[in-house]
N, C-alpha and C positions, 0 to 999 in steps of 0.2 A: 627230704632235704635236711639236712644235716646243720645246726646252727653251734656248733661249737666255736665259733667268732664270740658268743657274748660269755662264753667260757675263761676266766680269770689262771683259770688253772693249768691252761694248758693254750699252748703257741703255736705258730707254723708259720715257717720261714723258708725262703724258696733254696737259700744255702745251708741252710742245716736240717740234716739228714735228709734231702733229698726233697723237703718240702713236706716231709710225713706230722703229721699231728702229734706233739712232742712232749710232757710234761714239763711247765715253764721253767726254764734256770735249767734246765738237764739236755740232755740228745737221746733222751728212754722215750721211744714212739709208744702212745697210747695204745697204739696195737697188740703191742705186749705186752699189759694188762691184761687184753681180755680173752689174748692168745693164753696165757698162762692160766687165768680162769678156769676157762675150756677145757684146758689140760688138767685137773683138777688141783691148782694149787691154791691156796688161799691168801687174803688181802696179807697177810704178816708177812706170810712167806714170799708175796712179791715186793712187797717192802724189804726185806731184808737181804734181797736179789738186787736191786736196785735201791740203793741204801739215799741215791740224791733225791728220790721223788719222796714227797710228805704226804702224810697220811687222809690230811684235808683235801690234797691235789686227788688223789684215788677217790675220794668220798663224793667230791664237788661232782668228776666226769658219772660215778654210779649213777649219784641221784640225777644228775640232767639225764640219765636215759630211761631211771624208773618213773621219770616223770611226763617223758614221752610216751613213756608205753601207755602212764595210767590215760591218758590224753586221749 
């Protein structure tokens, strides 16, 4: 189960972008973070791709998943 409700950093709204998990203040789905991850880009280079999301916002979602994992 997925609890990024207590997630500060990011939002979801059922009229913007379709309801997808969003970084807060923007319409860049978290998704595409970890989609571009994956594809081997790194945190700058997706900062710099999507210039509205902050660097704290990517930081916050990492650690709530590296913290799940350690869990």
């Amino acid at each position: 189960m997925n609890r990024w409700e207590n997630l500060d950093a990011i939002e979801r709204q059922s009229d913007k972008v379709s309801g997808a998990w969003v970084f807060r203040g923007t319409r860049v789905p978290v998704a595409a973070l970890f989609e571009n991850l994956r594809d081997g880009a790194t945190v700058d280079e997706f900062l710099e791709w999507f210039p509205p999301v902050q660097r704290s916002q990517v930081e916050a979602v990492l650690n709530y998943e590296l913290e799940k994992l350690a869990a």
